[in-house]
C-alpha positions in Angstrom: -13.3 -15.4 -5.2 -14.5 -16.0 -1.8 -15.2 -12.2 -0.5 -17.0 -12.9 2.7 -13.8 -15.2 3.4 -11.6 -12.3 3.6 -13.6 -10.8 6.4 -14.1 -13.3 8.3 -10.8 -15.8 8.3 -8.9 -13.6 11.0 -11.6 -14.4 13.7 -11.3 -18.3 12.3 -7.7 -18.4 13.7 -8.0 -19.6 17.7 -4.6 -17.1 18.1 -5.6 -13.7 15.9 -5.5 -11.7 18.6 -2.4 -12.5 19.5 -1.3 -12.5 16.3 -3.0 -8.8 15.2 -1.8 -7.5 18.3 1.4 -7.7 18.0 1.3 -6.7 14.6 -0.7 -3.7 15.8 1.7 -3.1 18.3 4.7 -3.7 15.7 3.0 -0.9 13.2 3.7 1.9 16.0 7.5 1.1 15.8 9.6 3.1 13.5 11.7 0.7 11.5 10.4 -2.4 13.3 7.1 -1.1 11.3 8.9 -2.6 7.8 8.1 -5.7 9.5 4.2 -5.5 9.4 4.9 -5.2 5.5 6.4 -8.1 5.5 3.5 -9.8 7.7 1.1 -8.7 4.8 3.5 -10.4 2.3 3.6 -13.7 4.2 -0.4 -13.5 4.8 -0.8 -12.8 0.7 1.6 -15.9 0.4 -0.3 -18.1 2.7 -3.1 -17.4 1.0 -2.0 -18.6 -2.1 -0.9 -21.6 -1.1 -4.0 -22.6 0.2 -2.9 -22.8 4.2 -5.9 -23.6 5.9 -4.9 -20.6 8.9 -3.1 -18.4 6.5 -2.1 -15.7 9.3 0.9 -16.0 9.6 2.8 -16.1 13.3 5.7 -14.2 14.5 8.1 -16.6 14.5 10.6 -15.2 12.1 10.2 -11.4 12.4 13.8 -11.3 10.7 12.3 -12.4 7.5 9.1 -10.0 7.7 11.3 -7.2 8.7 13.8 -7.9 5.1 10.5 -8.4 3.1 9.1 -5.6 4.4 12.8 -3.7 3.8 12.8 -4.3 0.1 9.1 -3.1 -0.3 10.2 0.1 1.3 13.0 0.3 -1.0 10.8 -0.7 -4.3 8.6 1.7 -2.8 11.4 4.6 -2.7 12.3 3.6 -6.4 8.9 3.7 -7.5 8.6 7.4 -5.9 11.9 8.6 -8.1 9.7 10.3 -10.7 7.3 11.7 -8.0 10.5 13.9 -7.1 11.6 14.9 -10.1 7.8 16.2 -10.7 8.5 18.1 -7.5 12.1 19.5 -7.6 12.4 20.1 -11.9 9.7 22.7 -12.0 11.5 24.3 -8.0 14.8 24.2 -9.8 13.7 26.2 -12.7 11.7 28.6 -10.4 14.6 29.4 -8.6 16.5 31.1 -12.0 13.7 33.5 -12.0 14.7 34.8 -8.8 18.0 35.4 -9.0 17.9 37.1 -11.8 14.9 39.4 -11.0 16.8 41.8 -9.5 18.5 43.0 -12.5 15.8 45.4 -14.6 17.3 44.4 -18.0 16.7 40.8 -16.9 12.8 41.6 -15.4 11.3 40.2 -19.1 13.5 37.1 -19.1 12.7 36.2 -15.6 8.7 36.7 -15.8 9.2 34.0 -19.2 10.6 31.6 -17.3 8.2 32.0 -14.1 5.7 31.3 -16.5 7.1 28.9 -18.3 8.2 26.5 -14.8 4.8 27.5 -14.1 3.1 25.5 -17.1 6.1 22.8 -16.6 5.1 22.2 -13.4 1.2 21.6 -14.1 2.1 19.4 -17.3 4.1 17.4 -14.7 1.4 17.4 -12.4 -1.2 15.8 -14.3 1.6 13.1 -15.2 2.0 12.6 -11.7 -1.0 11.7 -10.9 -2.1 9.5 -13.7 1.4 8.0 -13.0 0.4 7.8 -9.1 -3.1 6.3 -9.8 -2.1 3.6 -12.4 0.8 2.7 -9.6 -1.9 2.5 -7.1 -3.9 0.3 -9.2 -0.9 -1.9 -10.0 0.4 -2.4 -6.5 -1.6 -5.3 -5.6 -0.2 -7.5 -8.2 3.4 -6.2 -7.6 2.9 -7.5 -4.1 1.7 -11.0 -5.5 4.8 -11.2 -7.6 6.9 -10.7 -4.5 5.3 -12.7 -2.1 5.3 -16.0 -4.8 9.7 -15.0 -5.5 10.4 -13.0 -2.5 13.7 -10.4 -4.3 13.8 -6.8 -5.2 14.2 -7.5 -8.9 10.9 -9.3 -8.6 8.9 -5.7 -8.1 10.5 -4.6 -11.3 8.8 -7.3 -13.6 6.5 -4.9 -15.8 5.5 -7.6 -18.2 4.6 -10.0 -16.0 2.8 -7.5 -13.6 0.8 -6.3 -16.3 0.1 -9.7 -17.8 -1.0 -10.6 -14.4 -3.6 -7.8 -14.5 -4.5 -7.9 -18.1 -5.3 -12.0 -18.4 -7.4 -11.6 -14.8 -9.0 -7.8 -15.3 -12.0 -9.3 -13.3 -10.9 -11.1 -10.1 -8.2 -8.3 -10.1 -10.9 -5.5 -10.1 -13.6 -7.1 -7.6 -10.4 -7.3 -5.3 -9.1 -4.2 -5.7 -12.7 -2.3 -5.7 -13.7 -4.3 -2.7 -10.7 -3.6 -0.5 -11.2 0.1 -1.3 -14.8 0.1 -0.4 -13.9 -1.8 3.0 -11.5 1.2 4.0 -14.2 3.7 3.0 -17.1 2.0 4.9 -14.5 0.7 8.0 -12.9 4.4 8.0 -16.4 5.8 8.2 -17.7 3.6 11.2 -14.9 4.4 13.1 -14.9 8.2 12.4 -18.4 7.6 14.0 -17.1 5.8 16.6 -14.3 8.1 17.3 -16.6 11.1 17.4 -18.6 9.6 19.8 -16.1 8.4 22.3 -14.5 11.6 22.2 -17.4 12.8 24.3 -15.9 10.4 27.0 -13.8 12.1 29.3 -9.7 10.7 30.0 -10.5 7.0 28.7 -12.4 7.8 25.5 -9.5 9.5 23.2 -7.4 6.4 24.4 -10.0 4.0 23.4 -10.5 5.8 20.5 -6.8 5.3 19.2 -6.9 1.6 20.4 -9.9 1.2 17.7 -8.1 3.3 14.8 -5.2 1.0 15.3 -7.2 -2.2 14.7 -9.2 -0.4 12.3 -5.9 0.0 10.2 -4.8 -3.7 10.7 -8.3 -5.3 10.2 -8.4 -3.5 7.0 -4.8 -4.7 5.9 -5.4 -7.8 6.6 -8.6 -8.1 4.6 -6.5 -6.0 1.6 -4.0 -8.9 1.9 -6.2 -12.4 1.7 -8.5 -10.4 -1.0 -5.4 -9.8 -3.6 -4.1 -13.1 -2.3 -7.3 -15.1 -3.1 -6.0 -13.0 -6.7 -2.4 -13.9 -6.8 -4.1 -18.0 -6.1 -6.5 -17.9 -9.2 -4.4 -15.9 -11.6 -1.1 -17.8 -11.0 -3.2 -21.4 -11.3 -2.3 -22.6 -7.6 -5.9 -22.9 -6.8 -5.2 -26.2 -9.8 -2.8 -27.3 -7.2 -3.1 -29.8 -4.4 -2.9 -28.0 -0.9 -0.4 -28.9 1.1 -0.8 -30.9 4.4 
């Protein structure tokens, strides 16, 4: 993998600032947003096909905007048994008080307080491991989709976890260097931020301006790293490049 690449190939393209722009623009819109999802899906997909400028243009916002629609909806799928972690152990809860109010019942309710109580930290600690393998995961869900492009596609469990399993190494430098990115970006531009808010009127405003392109710099780097991934694992990087 080609890491210094991934920082670099936005400034390579003659247009990126038009093209972040508007996509930094786009990510302030609700709804339109889904659309900047769908960007990052293209980019991952340009990327594994070897396009020599692999951000993508605007062109067809329609199909970005549908891409990034069926992430949001994988996404709301995926977050089912994140609610059930949340409203099972409410639910119970609630029995306790409705019934507190009778003194026969006082025992009954204080047993089932305390047992929604160990329910819901049991379910905790499932949510998380379940929220940290999905966060792990997500990267290779997104190269699935990018190379077949349907909701079905960011259901494939095998094949996502094949994808991981058979490439553990590319997968990990990709995934550990777009987290450290974030962390060392983020913290620049909390430095940054801190000190332009010493700047009366036009530093907060210049200060939001840079968190913007902070966010999109860093999802565009996220993007040609686990697409750089999606290209060696899938064997496309054994294929001629188009013209």
């Amino acid at each position: 993998m080609d890491i210094g690449k991934s920082f670099s190939f936005p400034f390579e393209d003659r247009q990126w600032i038009t093209k972040l722009g508007l996509g930094a623009v786009i990510t302030m819109v609700p709804i339109l947003n889904f659309a900047w999802s769908g960007y990052m899906v293209e980019l991952i997909r340009n990327v594994m096909n070897g396009a020599q400028e692999p951000l993508p243009n605007w062109d067809d916002i329609g199909k970005k905007f549908m891409d990034g629609l069926i992430l949001t909806v994988a996404g709301f799928i995926y977050s089912l048994p994140m609610l059930v972690v949340i409203c099972l152990p409410m639910g119970i809860m609630v029995v306790p008080a409705v019934i507190s109010g009778s003194q026969d019942m006082q025992g009954i309710a204080e047993a089932i307080a305390g047992a929604g109580s160990v329910l819901f930290l049991c379910l905790l600690c499932v949510f998380i491991i379940y929220a940290l393998v999905l966060s792990i995961i997500y990267p290779a869900i997104l190269v699935v989709f990018a190379r077949e492009g349907t909701l079905a596609s960011c259901f494939k469990f095998r094949e996502v976890f094949d994808l991981v399993g058979k490439n553990v190494s590319p997968f990990l430098t990709a995934w550990g260097v777009s987290v450290l990115a974030g962390l060392v970006v983020g913290f620049v531009a909390g430095i940054a931020q801190a000190i332009l808010a010493f700047i009366p009127c036009i530093g907060p405003i210049i200060g939001f301006v840079l968190t913007i392109g902070i966010v999109v710099y860093t999802a565009v780097i996220y993007a040609h790293l686990f697409g750089q991934f999606g290209r060696m694992a899938l064997g496309l990087d054994q294929m001629a490049v188009p013209s």
